[in-house]
C-alpha positions in Angstrom: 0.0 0.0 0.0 1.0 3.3 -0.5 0.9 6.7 1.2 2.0 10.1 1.5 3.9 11.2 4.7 5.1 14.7 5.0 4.6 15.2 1.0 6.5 12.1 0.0 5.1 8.5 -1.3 5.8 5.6 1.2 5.0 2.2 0.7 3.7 -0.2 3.4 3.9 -3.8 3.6 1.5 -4.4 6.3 -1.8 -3.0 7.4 -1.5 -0.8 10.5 -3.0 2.1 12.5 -1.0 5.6 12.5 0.4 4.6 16.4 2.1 1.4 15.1 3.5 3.7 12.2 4.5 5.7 14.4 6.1 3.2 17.0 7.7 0.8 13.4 9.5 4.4 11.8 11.4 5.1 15.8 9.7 7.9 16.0 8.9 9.7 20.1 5.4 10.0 20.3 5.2 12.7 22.8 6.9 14.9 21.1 5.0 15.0 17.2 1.2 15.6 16.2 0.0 14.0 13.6 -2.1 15.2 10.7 -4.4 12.5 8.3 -5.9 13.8 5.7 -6.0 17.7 6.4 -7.3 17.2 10.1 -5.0 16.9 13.4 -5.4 13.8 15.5 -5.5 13.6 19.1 -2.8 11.1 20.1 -5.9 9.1 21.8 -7.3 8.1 18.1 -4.0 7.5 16.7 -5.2 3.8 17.6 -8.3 3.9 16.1 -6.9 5.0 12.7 -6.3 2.4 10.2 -4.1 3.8 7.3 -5.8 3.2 3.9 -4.4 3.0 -0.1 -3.5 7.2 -0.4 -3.8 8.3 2.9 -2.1 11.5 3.9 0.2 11.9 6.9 2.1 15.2 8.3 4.0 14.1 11.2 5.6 17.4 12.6 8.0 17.0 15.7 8.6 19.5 18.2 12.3 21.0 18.4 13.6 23.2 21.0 16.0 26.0 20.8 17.2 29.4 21.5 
């Protein structure tokens, strides 16, 4: 299957909800939102979200500095 995350194609080989995604690419999940399909997600639904053929994902991280 294949989706867009942060404006570039990705495939996936299995079916999986965005927290899985998430957990698979290493990524910290306290410190990035996550938009699918032009609407921010609470981290609560991330769960409940089953990516589909051509889903969009944003995944923004927070960064600290001075």
């Amino acid at each position: 299957m294949i989706i867009k995350i942060n404006g570039k194609n990705e495939t996936i080989d299995k079916v999986t909800n965005i927290l899985e995604l998430i957990k698979d690419k290493g990524l910290s999940y306290e410190k990035i939102v996550v938009e699918h399909n032009f609407s921010f997600l609470p981290k609560e639904k991330w769960q409940n979200i089953i990516l589909q053929e051509s889903d969009n994902l944003e995944i923004l991280s927070f960064v600290g500095g001075g």
